[in-house]
C-alpha positions in Angstrom: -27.8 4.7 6.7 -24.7 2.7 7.2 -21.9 3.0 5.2 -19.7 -0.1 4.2 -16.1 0.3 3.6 -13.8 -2.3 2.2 -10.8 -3.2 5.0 -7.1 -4.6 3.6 -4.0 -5.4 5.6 0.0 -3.8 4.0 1.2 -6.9 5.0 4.8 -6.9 6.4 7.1 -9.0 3.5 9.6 -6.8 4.9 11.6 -7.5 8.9 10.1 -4.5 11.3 7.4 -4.0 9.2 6.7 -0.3 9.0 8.2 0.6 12.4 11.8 2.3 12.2 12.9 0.6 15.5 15.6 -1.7 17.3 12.0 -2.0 19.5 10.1 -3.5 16.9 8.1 -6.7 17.6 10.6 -9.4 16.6 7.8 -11.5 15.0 7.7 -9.4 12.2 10.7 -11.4 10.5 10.2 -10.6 7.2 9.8 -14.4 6.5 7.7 -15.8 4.2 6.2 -18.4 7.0 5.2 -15.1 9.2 3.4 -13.8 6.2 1.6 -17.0 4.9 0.5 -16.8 9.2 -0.4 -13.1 8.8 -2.3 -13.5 5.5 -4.7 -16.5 6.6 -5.2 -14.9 9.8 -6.5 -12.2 7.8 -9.0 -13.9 5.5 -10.4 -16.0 8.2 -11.1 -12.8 9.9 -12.8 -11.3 6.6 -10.6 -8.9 5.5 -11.0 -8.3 2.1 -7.3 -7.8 0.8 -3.7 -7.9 1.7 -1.0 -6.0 -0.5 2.5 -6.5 -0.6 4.8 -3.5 -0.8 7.5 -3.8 -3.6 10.7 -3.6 -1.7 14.0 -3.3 -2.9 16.6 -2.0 -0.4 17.1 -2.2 3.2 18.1 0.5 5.6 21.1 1.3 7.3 21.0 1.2 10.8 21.2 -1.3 14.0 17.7 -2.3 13.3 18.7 -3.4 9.9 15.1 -2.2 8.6 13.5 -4.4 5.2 17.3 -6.0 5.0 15.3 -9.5 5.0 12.5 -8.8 2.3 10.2 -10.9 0.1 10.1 -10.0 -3.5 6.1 -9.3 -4.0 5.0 -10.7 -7.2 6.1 -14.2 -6.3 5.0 -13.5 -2.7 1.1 -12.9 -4.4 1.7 -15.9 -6.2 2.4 -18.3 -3.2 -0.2 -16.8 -1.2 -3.2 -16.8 -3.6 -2.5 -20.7 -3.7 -2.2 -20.9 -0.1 -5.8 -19.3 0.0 -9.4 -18.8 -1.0 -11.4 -15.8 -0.8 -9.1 -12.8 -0.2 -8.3 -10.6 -1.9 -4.2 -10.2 -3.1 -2.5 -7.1 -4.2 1.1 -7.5 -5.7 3.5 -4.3 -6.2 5.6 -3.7 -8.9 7.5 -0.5 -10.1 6.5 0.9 -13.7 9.6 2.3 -14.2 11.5 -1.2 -13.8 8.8 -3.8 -15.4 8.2 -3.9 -19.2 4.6 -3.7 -19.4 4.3 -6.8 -21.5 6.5 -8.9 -18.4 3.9 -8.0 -15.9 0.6 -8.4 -18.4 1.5 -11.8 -18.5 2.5 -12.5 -14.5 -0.8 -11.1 -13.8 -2.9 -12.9 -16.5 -0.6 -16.4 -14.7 -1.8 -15.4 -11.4 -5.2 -15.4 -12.2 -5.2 -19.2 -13.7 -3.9 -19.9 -9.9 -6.8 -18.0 -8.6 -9.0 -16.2 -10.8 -10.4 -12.5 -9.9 -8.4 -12.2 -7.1 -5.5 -10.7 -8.1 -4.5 -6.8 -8.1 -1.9 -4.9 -8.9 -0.4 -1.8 -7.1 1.2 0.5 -9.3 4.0 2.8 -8.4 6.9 4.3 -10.4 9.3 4.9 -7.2 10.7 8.2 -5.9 13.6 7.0 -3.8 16.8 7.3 -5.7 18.7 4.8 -3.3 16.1 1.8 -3.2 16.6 1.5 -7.0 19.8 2.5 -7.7 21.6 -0.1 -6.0 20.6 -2.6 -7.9 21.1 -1.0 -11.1 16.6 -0.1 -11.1 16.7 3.6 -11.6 15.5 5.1 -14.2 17.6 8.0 -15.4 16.8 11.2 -17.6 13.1 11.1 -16.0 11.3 14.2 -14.7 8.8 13.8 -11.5 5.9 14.2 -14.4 7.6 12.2 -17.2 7.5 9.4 -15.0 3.8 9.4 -15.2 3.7 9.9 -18.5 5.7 6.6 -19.3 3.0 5.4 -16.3 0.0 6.3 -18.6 1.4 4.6 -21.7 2.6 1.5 -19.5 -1.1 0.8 -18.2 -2.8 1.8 -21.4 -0.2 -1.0 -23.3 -1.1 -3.8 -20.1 -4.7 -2.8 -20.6 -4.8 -3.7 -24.2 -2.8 -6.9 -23.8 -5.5 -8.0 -21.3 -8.8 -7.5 -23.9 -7.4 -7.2 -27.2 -6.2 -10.2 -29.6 -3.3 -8.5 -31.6 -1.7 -4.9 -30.3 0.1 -2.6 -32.5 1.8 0.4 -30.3 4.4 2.6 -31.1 4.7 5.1 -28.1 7.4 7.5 -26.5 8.1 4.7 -24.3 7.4 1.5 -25.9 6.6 -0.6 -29.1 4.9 -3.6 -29.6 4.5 -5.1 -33.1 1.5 -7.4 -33.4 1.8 -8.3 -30.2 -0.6 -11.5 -29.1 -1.1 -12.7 -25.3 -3.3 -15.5 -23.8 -5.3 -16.5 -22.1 -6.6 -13.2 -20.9 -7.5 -12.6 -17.3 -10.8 -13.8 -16.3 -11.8 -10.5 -15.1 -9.8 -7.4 -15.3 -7.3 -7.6 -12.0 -8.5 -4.1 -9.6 -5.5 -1.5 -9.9 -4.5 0.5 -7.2 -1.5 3.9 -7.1 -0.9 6.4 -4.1 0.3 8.6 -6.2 0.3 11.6 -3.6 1.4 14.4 -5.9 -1.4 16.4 -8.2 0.4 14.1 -11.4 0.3 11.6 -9.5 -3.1 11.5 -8.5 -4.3 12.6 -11.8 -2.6 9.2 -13.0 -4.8 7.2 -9.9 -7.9 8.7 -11.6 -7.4 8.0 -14.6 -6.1 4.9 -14.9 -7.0 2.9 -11.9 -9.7 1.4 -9.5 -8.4 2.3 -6.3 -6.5 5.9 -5.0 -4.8 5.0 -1.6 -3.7 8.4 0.7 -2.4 8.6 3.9 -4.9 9.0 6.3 -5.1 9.9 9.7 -6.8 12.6 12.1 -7.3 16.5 11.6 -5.3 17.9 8.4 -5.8 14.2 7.3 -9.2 14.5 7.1 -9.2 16.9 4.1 -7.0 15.2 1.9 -9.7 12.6 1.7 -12.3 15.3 0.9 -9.8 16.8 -1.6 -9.1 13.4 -3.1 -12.9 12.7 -3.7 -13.6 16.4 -4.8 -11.2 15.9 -7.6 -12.2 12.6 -8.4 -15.6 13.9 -8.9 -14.6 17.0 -10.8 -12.9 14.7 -13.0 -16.3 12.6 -14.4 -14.2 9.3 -12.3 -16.9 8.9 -9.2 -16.4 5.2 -9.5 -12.8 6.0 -8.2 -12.7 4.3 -4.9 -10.6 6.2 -2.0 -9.0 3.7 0.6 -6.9 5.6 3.4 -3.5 4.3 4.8 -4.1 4.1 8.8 -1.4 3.1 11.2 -2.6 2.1 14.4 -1.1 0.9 17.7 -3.7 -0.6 19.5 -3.9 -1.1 23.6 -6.8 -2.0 26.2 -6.5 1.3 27.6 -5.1 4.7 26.1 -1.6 4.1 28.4 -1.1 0.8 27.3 -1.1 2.3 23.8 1.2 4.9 24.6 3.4 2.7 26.5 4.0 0.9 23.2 4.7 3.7 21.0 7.2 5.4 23.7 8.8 1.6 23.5 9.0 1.7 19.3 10.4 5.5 20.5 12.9 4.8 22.8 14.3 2.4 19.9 14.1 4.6 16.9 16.4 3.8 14.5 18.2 7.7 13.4 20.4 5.9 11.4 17.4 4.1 9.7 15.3 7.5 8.9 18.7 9.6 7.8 19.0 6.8 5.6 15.1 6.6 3.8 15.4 10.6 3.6 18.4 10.7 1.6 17.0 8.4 -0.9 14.4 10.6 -1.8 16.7 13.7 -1.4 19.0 12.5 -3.8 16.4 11.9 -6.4 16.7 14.5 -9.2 13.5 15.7 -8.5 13.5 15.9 -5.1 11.4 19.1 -5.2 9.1 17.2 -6.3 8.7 13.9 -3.7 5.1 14.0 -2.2 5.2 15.0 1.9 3.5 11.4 1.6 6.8 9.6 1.2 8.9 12.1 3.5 6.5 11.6 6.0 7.6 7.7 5.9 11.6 9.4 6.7 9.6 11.2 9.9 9.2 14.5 8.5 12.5 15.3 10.5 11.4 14.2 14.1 13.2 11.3 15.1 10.4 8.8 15.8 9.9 5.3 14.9 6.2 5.5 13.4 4.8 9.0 11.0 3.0 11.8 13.4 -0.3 10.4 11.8 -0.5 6.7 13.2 -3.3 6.7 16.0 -2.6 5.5 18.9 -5.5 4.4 21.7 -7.7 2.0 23.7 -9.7 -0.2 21.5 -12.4 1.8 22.1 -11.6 5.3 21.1 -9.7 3.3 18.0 -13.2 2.7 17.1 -14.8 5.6 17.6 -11.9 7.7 15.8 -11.6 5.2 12.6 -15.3 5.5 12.0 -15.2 9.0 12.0 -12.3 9.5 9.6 -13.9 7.1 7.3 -17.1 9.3 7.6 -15.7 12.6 7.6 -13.1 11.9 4.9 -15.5 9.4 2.8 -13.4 6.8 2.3 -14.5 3.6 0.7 -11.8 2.1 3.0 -8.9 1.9 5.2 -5.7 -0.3 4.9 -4.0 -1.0 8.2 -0.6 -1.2 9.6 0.0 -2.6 13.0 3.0 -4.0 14.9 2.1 -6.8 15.5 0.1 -8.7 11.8 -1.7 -11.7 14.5 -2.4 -10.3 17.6 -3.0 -6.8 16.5 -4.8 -7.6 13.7 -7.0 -10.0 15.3 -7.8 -7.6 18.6 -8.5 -4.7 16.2 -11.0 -7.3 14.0 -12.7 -8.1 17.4 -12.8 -4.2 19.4 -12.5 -2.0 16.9 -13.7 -2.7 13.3 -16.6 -4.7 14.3 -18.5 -3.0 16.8 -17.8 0.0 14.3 -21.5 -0.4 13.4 -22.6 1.5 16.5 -20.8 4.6 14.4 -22.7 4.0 10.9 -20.1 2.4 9.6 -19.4 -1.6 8.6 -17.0 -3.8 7.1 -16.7 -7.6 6.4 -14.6 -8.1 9.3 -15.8 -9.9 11.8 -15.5 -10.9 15.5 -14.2 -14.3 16.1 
């Protein structure tokens, strides 16, 4: 029996996308004509979603990582007019957004294109990419975060299906509180909260967990991450691993890339992304998910996890994480959003079938 897994694409709103090098493919701009390229290059290939990351802050550093950034709300907005069928993920911080602001943004972006909105919810542990700007959110424990989290979705939730809400919370009031029209459907939420809170908050209140995925320890956070979903009565939980990949035609192609995004890694770059989480309060308590995005302290330009192959074994590897980590699908990263994502369509995610497992991405 074959197993069919959903397949999105964390576009890159952001210049270098998720590669902390001067090395980086120089396509990835940041600009919003690269995207609007990326994200219909996506849906003609089938993919089923794209999601923006919420990006406030660049780096430090000669690569002058996310200093050119599109703001993701408005991004979703552009690009569900710009398109038909997929699917379109916005990202916005709890912490930072009344809940009653983004009820209403969302319930908009469905008259543009209804059901095909979603909404990825995080409530930020990097001190620096808030602060800046005046976004942090101080007198906040790791856990009282989520806490204002669960009473931020519960009040968006009611907003959406309810004619009149009356809340009075530790976080927020409304006082007979109207909104219209409601969504058509309600818009699929996603977290990667990483932490047991965290994921507790995934569970509970959303459609969709992300994790980071990847090979060998990597496989059992996906079994954990269904286990507890299970032990928890939410089985409809759906469990999408984070996978980057660098593609080649052979294995040395593929490595000669990644020693290329090495031999420009950006220090200055990953000092800076580390300190912003280590300056948080609770920096005790910052998932290994998000340090792994400041290189767990090795100086390279992409996490330890990303794979790295011939089309072929790409393949063969992906299928078997999504097997052995029973995933209801992947989200890719690549350097480069067209060619990349268009090879990897063709030689790896289609002929994926020959492993028991299928997607909606074709070959073109």
């Amino acid at each position: 029996m074959k197993k069919v897994i959903d397949v999105g694409v964390f576009i890159p709103v952001g210049n270098h996308g998720w590669i902390h090098s001067v090395n980086s493919p120089a396509v990835e701009d940041g600009s919003f004509r690269r995207v609007l390229e990326v994200v219909r290059g996506a849906e003609a290939l089938g993919f089923d979603f794209v999601l923006s990351p919420g990006i406030w802050r660049g780096r430090k550093g000669p690569s002058e990582h996310w200093m050119r950034s599109l703001e993701s709300m408005t991004t979703s907005a552009a690009l569900l007019q710009a398109t038909s069928r997929i699917g379109v993920f916005g990202t916005i911080h709890m912490t930072v957004y009344e809940p009653a602001i983004i009820a209403k943004m969302m319930t908009t972006l469905d008259q543009i294109s209804p059901g095909r909105v979603g909404l990825n919810l995080v409530t930020g542990s990097s001190y620096l990419d808030l602060s800046h700007v005046g976004l942090w959110r101080d007198g906040l424990s790791h856990d009282e975060r989520y806490d204002l989290a669960d009473e931020w979705i519960k009040v968006v939730k009611r907003l959406w299906t309810e004619d009149v809400v009356s809340h009075k919370g530790d976080f927020y009031e409304l006082n007979e509180a109207t909104m219209g029209p409601k969504p058509s459907t309600l818009p699929p939420l996603a977290n990667a909260g990483a932490s047991g809170r965290g994921f507790r908050f995934a569970a509970e209140n959303c459609d969709i967990a992300f994790i980071g995925s990847g090979e060998g320890k990597y496989i059992d956070i996906g079994r954990q991450a269904k286990a507890v979903a299970r032990d928890m009565g939410k089985t409809d939980l759906k469990i999408y691993g984070l996978l980057n990949v660098i593609p080649g035609a052979t294995d040395e192609e593929a490595q000669a890339r990644l020693d290329h995004f090495n031999e420009g890694v950006d220090v200055e770059c990953l000092d800076d992304i580390a300190l912003g989480y280590d300056m948080n309060p609770n920096a005790k308590d910052v998932s290994a998910a998000s340090k792994r995005m400041a290189g767990e302290g090795k100086r390279t330009a992409v996490p330890s996890s990303t794979l790295v192959g011939s089309y072929d074994s790409l393949c063969r590897r992906i299928a078997n994480i999504v097997s052995e980590s029973e995933l209801d699908g992947v989200i890719l990263i690549v350097p480069d959003y067209v060619e990349d994502l268009k090879a990897v369509a063709e030689k790896v995610l289609s002929p994926m079938s020959e492993y028991g497992v299928t997607c909606r991405v074709t070959a073109q």
